[in-house]
Every structure is written in structure tokens, then in C-alpha cells.
KOLKOL-651153 format. One line per 3 residues: number of its first residue (from 0); their letters; for each residue x, y, z of C-alpha. Coordinates in Angstrom, 1 decimal. Last residue first. Example, Ala and Ser with C-alpha at 12.3 -4.5 7.8 and 13.67 -1.06 7.14 Angstrom:
residues 2
1	sa	13.7/-1.1/7.1; 12.3/-4.5/7.8;
This chain:
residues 464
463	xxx	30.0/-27.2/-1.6; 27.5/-28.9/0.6; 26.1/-26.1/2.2;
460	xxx	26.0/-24.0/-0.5; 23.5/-26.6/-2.5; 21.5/-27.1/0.7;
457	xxx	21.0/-23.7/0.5; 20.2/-23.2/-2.7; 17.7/-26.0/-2.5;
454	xxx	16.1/-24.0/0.7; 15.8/-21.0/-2.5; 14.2/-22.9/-4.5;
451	xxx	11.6/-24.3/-2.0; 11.2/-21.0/-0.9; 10.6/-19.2/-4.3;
448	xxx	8.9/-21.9/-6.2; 11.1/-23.0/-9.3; 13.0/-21.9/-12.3;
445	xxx	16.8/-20.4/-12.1; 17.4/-18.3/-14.9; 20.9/-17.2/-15.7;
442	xxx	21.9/-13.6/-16.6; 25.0/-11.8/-17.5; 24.3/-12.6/-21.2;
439	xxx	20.4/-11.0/-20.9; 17.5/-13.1/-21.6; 16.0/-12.8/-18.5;
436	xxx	16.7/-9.0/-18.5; 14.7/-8.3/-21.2; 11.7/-8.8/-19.7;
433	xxx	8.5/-9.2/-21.1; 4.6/-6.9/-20.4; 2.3/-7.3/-18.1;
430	xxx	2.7/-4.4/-16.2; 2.0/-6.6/-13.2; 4.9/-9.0/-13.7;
427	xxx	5.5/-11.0/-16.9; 5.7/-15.1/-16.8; 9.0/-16.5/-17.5;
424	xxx	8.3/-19.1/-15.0; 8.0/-20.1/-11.5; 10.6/-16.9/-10.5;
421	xxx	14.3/-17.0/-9.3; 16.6/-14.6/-11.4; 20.7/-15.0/-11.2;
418	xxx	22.4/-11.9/-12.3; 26.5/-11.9/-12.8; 28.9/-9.0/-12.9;
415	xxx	26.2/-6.7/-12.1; 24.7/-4.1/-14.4; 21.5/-5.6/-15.1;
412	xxx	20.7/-5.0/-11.7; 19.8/-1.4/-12.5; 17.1/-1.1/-9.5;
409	xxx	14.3/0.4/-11.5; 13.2/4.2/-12.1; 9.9/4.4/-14.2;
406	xxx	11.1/6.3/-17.2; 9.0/3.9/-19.7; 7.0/1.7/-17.2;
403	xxx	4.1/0.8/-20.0; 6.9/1.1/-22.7; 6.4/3.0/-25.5;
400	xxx	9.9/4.9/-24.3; 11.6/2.0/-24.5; 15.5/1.3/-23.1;
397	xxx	15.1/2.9/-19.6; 12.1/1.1/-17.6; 12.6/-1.3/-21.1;
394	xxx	15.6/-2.5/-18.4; 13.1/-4.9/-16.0; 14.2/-4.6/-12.4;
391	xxx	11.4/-3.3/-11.2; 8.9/-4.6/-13.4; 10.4/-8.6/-12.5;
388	xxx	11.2/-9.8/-8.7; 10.3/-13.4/-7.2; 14.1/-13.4/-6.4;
385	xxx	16.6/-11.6/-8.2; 19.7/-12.5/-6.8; 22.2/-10.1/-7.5;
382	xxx	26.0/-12.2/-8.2; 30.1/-9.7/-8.4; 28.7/-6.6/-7.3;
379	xxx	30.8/-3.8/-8.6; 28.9/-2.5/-11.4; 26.0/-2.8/-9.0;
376	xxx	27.1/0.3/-6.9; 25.5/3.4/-8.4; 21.9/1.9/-8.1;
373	xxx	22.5/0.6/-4.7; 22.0/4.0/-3.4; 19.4/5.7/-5.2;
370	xxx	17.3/2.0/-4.7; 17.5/1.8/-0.6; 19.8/-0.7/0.9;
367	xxx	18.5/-3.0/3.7; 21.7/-4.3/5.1; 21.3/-1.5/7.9;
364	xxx	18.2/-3.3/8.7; 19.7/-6.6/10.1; 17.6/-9.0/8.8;
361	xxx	15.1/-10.7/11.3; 13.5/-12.6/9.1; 10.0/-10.6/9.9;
358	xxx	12.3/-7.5/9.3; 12.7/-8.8/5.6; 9.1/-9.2/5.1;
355	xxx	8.2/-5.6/6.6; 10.7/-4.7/4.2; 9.2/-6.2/1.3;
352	xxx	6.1/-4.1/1.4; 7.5/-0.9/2.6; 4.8/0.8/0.2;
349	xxx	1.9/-1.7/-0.6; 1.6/-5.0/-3.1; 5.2/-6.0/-3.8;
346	xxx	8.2/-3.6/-5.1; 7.3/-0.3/-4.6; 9.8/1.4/-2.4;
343	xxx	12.9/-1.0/-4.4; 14.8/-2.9/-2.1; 18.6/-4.2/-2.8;
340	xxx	19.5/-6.2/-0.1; 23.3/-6.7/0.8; 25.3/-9.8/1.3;
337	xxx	29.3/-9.4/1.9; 31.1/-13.1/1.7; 33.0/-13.7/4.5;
334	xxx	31.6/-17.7/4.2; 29.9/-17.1/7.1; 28.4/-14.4/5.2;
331	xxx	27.0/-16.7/2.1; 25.6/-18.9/5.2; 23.8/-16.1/6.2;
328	xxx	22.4/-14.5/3.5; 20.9/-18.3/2.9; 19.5/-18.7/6.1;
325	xxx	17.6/-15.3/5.1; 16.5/-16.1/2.1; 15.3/-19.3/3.7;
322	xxx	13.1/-16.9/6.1; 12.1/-14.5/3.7; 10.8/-17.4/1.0;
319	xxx	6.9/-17.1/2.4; 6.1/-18.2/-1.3; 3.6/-15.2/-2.1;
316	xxx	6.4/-12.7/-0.6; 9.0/-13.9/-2.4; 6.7/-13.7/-5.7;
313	xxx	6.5/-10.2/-4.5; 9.9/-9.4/-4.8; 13.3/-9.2/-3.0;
310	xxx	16.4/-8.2/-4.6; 19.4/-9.8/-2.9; 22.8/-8.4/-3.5;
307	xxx	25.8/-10.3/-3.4; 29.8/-9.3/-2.5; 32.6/-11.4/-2.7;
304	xxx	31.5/-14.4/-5.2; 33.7/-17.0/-5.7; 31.5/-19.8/-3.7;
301	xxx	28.7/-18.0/-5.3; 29.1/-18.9/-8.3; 29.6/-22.7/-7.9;
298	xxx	26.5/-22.3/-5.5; 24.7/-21.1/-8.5; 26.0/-24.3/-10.3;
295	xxx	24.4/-26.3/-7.7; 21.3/-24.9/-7.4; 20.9/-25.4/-11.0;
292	xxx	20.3/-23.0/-14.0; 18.2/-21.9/-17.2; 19.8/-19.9/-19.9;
289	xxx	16.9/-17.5/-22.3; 18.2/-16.7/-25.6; 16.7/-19.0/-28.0;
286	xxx	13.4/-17.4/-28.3; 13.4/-15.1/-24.8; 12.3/-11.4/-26.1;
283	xxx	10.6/-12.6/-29.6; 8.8/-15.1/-28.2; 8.0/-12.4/-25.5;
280	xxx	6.8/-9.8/-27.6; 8.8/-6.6/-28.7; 7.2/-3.5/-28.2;
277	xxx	4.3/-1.9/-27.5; 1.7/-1.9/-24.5; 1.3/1.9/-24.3;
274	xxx	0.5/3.5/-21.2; -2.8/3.8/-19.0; -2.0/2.1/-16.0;
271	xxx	-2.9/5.5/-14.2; -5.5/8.1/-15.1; -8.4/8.0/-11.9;
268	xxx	-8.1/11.7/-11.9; -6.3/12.0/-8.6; -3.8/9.2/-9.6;
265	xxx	-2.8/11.5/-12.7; -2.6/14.5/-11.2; -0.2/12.7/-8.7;
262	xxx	2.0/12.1/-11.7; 3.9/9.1/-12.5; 7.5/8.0/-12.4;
259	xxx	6.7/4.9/-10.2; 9.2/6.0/-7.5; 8.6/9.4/-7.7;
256	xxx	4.2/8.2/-7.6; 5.4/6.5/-4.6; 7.0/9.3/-3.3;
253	xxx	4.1/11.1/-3.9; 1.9/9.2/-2.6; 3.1/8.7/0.8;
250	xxx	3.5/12.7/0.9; -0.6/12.2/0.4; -0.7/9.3/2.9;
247	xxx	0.9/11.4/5.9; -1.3/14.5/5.1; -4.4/12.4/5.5;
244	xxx	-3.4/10.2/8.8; -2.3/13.4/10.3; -5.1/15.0/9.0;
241	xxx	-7.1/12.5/10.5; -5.5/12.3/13.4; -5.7/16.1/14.2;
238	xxx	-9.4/16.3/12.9; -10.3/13.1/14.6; -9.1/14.3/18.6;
235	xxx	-10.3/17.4/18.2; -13.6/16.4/18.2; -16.4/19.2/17.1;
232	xxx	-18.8/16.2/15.7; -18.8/17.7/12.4; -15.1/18.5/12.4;
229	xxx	-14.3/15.7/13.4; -16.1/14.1/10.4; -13.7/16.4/8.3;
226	xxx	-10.8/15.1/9.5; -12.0/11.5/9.1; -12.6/12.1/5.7;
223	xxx	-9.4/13.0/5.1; -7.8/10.3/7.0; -9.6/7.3/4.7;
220	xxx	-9.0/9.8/1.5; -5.3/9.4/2.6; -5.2/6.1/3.0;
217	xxx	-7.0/5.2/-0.3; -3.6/7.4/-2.0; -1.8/5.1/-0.3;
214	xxx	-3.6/2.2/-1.6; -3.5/3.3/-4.9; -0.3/3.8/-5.2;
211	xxx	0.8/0.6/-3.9; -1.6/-0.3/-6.9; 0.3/1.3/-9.8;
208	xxx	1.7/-2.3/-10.7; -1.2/-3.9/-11.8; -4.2/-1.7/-11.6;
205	xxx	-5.9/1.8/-11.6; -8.8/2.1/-14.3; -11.2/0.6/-11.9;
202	xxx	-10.5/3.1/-9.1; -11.6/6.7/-10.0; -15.3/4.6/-11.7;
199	xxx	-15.6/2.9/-8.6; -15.2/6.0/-6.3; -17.3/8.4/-8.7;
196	xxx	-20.3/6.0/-8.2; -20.1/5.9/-4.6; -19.4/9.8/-4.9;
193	xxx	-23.1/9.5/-6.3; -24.4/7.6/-4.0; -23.1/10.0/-1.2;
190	xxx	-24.5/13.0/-2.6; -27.9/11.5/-3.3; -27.7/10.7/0.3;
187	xxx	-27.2/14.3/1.2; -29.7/15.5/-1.1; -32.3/13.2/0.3;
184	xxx	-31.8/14.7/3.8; -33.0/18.0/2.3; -33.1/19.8/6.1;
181	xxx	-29.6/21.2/5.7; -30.9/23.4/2.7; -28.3/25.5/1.8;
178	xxx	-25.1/23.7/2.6; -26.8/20.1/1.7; -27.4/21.5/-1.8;
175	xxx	-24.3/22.5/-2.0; -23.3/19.1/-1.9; -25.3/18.1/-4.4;
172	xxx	-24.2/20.3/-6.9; -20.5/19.2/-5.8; -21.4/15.7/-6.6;
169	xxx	-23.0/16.6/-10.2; -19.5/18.1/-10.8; -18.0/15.3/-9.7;
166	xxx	-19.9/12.9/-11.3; -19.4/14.8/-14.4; -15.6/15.2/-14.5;
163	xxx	-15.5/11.4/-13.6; -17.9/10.7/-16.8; -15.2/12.9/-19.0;
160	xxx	-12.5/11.1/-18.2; -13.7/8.1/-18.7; -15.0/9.0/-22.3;
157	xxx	-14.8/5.4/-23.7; -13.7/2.8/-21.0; -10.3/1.5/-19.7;
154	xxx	-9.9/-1.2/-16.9; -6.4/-1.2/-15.4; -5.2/-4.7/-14.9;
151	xxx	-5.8/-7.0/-11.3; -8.6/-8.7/-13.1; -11.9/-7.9/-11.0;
148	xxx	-15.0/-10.2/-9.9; -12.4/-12.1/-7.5; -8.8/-10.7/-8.5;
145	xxx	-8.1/-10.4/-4.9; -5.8/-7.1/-5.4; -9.0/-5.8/-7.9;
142	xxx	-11.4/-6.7/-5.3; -9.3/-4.9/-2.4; -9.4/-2.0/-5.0;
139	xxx	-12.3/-1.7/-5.9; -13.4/-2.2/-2.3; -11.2/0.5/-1.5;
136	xxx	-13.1/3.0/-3.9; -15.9/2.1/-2.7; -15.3/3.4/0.8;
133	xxx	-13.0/5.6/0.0; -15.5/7.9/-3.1; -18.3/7.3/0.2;
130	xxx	-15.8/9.0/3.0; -14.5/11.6/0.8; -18.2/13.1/-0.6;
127	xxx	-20.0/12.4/2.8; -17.4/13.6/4.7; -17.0/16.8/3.0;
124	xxx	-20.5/17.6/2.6; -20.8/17.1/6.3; -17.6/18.8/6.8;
121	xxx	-19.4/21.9/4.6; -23.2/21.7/6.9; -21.0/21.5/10.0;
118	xxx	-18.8/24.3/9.6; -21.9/26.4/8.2; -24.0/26.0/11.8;
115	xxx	-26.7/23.2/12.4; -29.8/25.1/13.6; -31.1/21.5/15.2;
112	xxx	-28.9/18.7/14.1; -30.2/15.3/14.5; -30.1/14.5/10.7;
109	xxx	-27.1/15.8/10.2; -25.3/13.9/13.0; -26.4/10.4/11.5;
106	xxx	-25.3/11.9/7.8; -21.9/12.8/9.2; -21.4/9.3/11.2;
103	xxx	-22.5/7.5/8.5; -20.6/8.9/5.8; -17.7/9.2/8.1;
100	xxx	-18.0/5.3/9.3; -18.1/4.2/5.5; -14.9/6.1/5.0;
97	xxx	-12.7/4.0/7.9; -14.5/1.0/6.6; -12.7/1.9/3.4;
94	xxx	-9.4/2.0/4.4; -9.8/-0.9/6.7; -10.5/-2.7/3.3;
91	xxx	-8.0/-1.8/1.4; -5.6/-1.7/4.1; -6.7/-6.1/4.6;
88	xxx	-6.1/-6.1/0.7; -2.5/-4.9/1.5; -1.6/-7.3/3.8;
85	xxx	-2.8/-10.6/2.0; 0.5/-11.8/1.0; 1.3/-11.2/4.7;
82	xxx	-1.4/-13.3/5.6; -3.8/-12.3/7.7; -5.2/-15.4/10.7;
79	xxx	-4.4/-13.5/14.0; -4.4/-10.2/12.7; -7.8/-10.6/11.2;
76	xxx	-9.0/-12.6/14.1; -8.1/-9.5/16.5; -9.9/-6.9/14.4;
73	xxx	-13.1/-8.9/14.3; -12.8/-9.7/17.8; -12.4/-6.1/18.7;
70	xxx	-15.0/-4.4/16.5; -17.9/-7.3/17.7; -16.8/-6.5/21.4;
67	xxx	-16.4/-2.4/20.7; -19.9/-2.8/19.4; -21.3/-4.3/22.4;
64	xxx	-19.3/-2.4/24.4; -21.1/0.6/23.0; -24.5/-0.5/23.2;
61	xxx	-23.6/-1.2/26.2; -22.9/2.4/27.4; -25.7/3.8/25.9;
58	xxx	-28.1/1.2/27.8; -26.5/2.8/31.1; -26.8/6.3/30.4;
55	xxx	-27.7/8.0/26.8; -26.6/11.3/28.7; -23.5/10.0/29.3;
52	xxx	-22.8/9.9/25.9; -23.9/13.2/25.3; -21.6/14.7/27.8;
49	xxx	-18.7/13.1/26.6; -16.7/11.0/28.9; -17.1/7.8/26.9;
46	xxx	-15.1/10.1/24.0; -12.4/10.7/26.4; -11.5/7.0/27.1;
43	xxx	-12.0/6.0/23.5; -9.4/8.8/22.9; -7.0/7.5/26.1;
40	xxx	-7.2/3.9/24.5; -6.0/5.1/21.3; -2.9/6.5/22.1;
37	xxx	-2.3/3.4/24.0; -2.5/1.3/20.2; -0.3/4.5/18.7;
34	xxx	2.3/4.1/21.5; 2.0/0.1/21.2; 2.8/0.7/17.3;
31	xxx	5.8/3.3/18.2; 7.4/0.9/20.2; 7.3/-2.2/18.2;
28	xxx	8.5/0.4/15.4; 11.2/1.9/17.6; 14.0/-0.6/15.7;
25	xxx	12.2/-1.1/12.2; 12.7/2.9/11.7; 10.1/5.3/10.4;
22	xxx	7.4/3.8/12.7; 8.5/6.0/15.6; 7.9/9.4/14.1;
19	xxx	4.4/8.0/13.4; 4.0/6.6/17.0; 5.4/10.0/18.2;
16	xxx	2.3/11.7/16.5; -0.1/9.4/17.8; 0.9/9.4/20.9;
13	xxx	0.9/13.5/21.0; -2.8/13.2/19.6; -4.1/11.0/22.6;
10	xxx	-2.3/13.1/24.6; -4.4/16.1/23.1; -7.7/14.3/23.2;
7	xxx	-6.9/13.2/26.7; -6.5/17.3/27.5; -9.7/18.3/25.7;
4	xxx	-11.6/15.2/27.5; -11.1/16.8/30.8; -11.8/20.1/30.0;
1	xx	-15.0/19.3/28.8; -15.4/17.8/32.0;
């Protein structure tokens, strides 16, 4: 039997593995999530085979469907009812329930353990101390993304630093603690509430537009923990996912760290958000300077213009605009005019945010142009449209170095011919701090809710 489950284990692997390969590209993703959902299936299939589960017999059995029933529905009204807006609070938090179930599962199979080996006394440490800093951690930062008893900016304290030195320093007493004496079942919980503590304090100070981040960082604690919880239970199934899951958010990371020019020693220590607020305020930015617009005189432009760019942000996202944007790209095309999207990998709430939108649409992916190489090509695009978009396209990226996004890389937009920027108001974006750009020569402001604006736009092209 044992066997058995070893082979479904590694076919349940081998699906996951070509479901991640899969999910690189919009066409095979359908595909590839199906292959992960099967993959799945044949682990849950393998684990009812265990000889341990049997041995709880019938009432074993449905305790388990009882739970998979509760699981399932949950799981299905959540992707029934989500809104995209909403996606990356519903990773937070599947994040985290992903590290609650390896403190539980780790501190359940430590206290049954008779002569429990060193492997399992370390992954029990392991899991305790990853699974408890995700699983508050991600409620950070799903509270923080909800702005209910959180603002959505970094929150700094005196000697931060220090404190999350501490915590983990106490945490690591603790955890040899566990390693030594397996029988001290308060040390293992003390462990876990304080690695609670440490994933609050990690995650407070992250915020505005360093969550993506965040969340991918989250991802990989999630998978980590779940590595080391397999190898507790002695399943190969959860050390290869979870590694896979771990190593997969980690190189995550670090392009989004590229992307937000920050360090990854920097995310691990909790240190993000933390730059200078200087500079020029916004009366000072837009007094006098700022142009506002019509549809109608941006169809006037357009009706000349040969080649547009669309840069999608997340006040696109909040409005549900994708479709119209859409409608609009190909109206502009019928026209023979060329319409490209400009993406950058952290624009909205989570990594691939705003291409997830786009594909909703239905846009053609190859249109979907990445931010090294659109960059070169905006001195020759005759109108961008900037819509719902602001810290990365915002210039003090390159012009300030006391900016907050000093050196952060940003689609260039202010390069083009002509920029047209739809957003409510002249509000800031997540760094909170102005843009230059809307008060720019090249640029006209064109105020309004993102759909709505943008279906005016169209009726606008339509009738000239």
C-alpha cells in the first residue's frame, strides 16, 4: 500500500509541476489550473489510503468528508462571489490558513509522537515558527489591503528593528527547546505565539505600494511551512509542493523586489515603505499647471493617432473598466490604428494583477507588452492612456532621489507624443506622494470613474 500512495504522491507532484509550467502563459493557463485541481484529487486520494487513516475506520472517514464538505463550500462561495478588486486579500488569507494548518498539524503530530526522531522535532520547529509568522502575518496584511483596523501605509515604530531581532532570537530559543525536550509541549506553543508576534510586527511596517511584495513573499512562507510539515508527517507529496510553492514565491519576490527596486533583505526584515517623503507638495506640483479634457477632444486625438498604448492600473481594476477598455482598443483598431498595452509587473494589488484583468477582456496577449520593452518605444507613440494608473508611471521614480520610489523602474510614459490620464481625481497613489506627470505639457487630464469614462470615450470615437 505504501507503494501505492508513493506513486499517486508522485503524479500528484508531476501535475503540479506541469500546472506551474502551464500557468506562465494565458493560453495553457485553463489547462494548467485543471492539471493542478486533478493533481490534487490523486493526493487526497493517497492520503485516504494511508494506513493510519484507515485505522480510524468508518467514523475517521466522515470526519473527513465532513470537513472536506465545510472546506469545499467555503472555497466554492469564495470563487463564486470574489471580486477581482478583492483578489489579493482572498491570497492573504489562503496564505495564511495554509500556515495555521502547519502549526496545527505539526503541534497535533508532536504531541502523539512516541520516540519522535531529530527530522521531526526540527520540521516541527520549522512549521511552528513559518506557519504562525504566515498566518498572522497574512492577516496583517489582508487587514492592511482591506483598510479595516489598518491604514494601507507602512506603520513605523521606535526600535523596530531591534524588537524583530529579539523575537527571533527568543523564537529560535524556543525552538530548541522543542529539539531537546520534545515532551515540553508548552515550549512549542510559546514558540508559536511568539512567531505570532514576530509575524505582525514583520508585516505592519510593509504597505502601499510594496504590498504585491508582500503577498508573494506570504506565498512563500505559506509553501515553506508546508514543506516542513511534510516533513513531519513523512509525505512526499507536501515537501515537493511545498517547496515548489516556496521556491516559486521566493524568485516571485525577487522580481518583484527588481521591479520595485528594493532589496529582498529588506522585505525579510520587515524594512519596506520606509523612504523619505520629501519634495515638492501637490499645490506646488499642479497650481496652475494641471489641463483637464473631454471625451470628445480625446477622440479628436485619437482620430490622428497611429499607434496608442494603454497603461492599465488599479483604479481600472476598482471600476471593472477592462471590458470598455477593451471595446475601446477595438474601435481605435478598426480604425487601423495600432493599440498596445503597456503593463507594469506591479501595477495593482498582486503580481500579474492587471493581466489577469486584461485576459478577462479577452485581449489578445501578444498586445500585452512588458515594461523593458515598451520603455524604449514611447518616443514613438503618438497618445498612452493612462487609466486608473499613477506610482508607476510617476517621473520622481528617476528625477528625486528623496523620493519614496526614488530608482524604482516606471513605464516612461512621459515620453510619448501625447499622454491622456484617467483617474477620479488628482489624488496620489499608494506611495502617497504627487505626480509630476499630470502637470506635464504632453499631458491632459481627463477626470471621472474609470468605466464610465472610458464607455464616454467610446461613444465619443464612435461618433467622430
Amino acid at each position: 500500500m505504501l507503494s501505492v500512495i508513493n506513486i499517486l504522491y508522485l503524479l500528484a507532484s508531476v501535475l503540479f509541476i506541469l500546472g506551474l509550467v502551464g500557468l506562465a502563459h494565458p493560453k495553457t493557463a485553463v489547462r494548467a489550473n485543471r492539471m493542478g485541481a486533478l493533481g490534487m484529487l490523486v493526493a487526497i486520494v493517497g492520503t485516504l489510503l494511508d494506513r493510519n487513516v484507515i485505522a480510524a475506520g468508518m467514523n475517521g472517514y466522515m470526519l473527513i468528508a465532513a470537513a472536506m464538505a465545510v472546506g469545499g463550500l467555503i472555497g466554492a462561495a469564495l470563487a463564486l462571489r470574489i471580486k477581482m478588486t478583492a483578489m489579493p486579500q482572498m491570497v492573504a488569507l489562503l496564505n495564511g490558513f495554509g500556515g495555521a494548518a502547519s502549526v496545527l498539524v505539526a503541534g497535533a503530530a508532536l504531541h502523539d509522537a512516541v520516540n519522535p526522531n531529530l527530522q521531526l522535532l526540527i520540521a516541527t520547529a520549522a512549521s511552528g515558527v513559518i506557519g504562525a509568522v504566515t498566518f498572522w502575518g497574512s492577516l496583517v496584511a489582508f487587514d492592511k489591503l482591506q483598510e479595516w483596523l489598518l491604514p494601507g501605509k507602512p506603520i513605523h515604530y521606535p526600535l523596530q528593528q531591534p524588537l524583530n531581532v529579539l523575537l527571533g532570537l527568543i523564537a529560535l530559543a524556543l525552538a530548541v527547546w522543542v529539539v531537546r525536550d520534545p515532551s515540553a509541549m508548552a515550549a512549542y506553543w510559546g514558540l508559536v505565539l511568539v512567531a505570532s508576534i514576530l509575524g505582525v510586527t514583520l508585516t505592519i511596517p510593509i504597505g502601499g505600494a510594496d504590498m504585491p511584495v508582500a503577498i508573494a513573499l506570504l506565498n512563500s512562507y505559506s509553501g515553506l511551512a508546508g514543506a516542513a510539515t511534510g516533513f513531519v508527517l513523512n509525505n512526499n507529496a507536501l515537501i515537493i509542493t511545498g517547496s515548489l510553492v516556496g521556491a516559486s514565491g521566493i524568485i516571485l519576490s525577487q522580481i518583484m523586489c527588481k521591479a520595485m527596486n528594493r532589496s529582498l533583505a529588506n522585505v525579510l526584515l520587515g524594512n519596506m515603505g520606509a523612504g523619505s517623503s520629501g519634495g515638492a507638495s501637490a499645490d506646488e506640483t499642479y497650481a496652475g499647471k494641471v489641463k483637464s479634457t473631454s471625451p470628445e477632444e480625446i477622440a479628436m486625438l485619437l482620430e490622428t493617432a497611429r499607434r496608442v498604448v494603454i497603461v492599465p492600473g488599479y483604479g481600472l481594476a476598482v471600476s471593472q473598466a477592462q471590458h470598455a477598455v477593451r471595446e475601446l482598443a477595438s474601435l481605435l483598431e478598426s480604425k487601423g490604428t495600432t493599440v498596445e498595452y503597456g503593463i507594469h509587473p506591479v501595477a495593482g494589488r498582486m503580481p500579474g494583477h492587471m493581466n489577469v484583468l486584461l485576459a478577462e477582456a479577452d485581449v489578445p496577449y501578444d498586445k500585452l507588452k512588458e515594461m523593458d520593452e515598451i520603455n524604449p518605444q514611447f518616443g514613438q507613440v503618438d497618445v498612452v492612456l493612462v487609466i486608473g494608473a499613477n506610482d508607476v508611471v510617476n517621473p520622481l521614480a528617476i528625477t528625486d532621489p528623496s523620493s519614496p520610489i526614488a530608482g524604482m523602474p516606471i513605464l516612461e510614459v512621459h515620453h510619448a507624443r501625447s499622454v491622456i490620464v484617467m483617474k477620479r481625481s488628482l489624488s496620489p497613489g499608494f506611495a502617497g506622494i504627487p505626480n509630476p506627470l499630470f502637470a506635464a505639457d504632453n499631458t491632459l487630464m481627463y477626470f471621472g470613474d474609470g468605466k464610465a469614462a472610458v464607455q464616454a470615450l467610446v461613444a465619443a470615437v464612435k461618433e467622430g
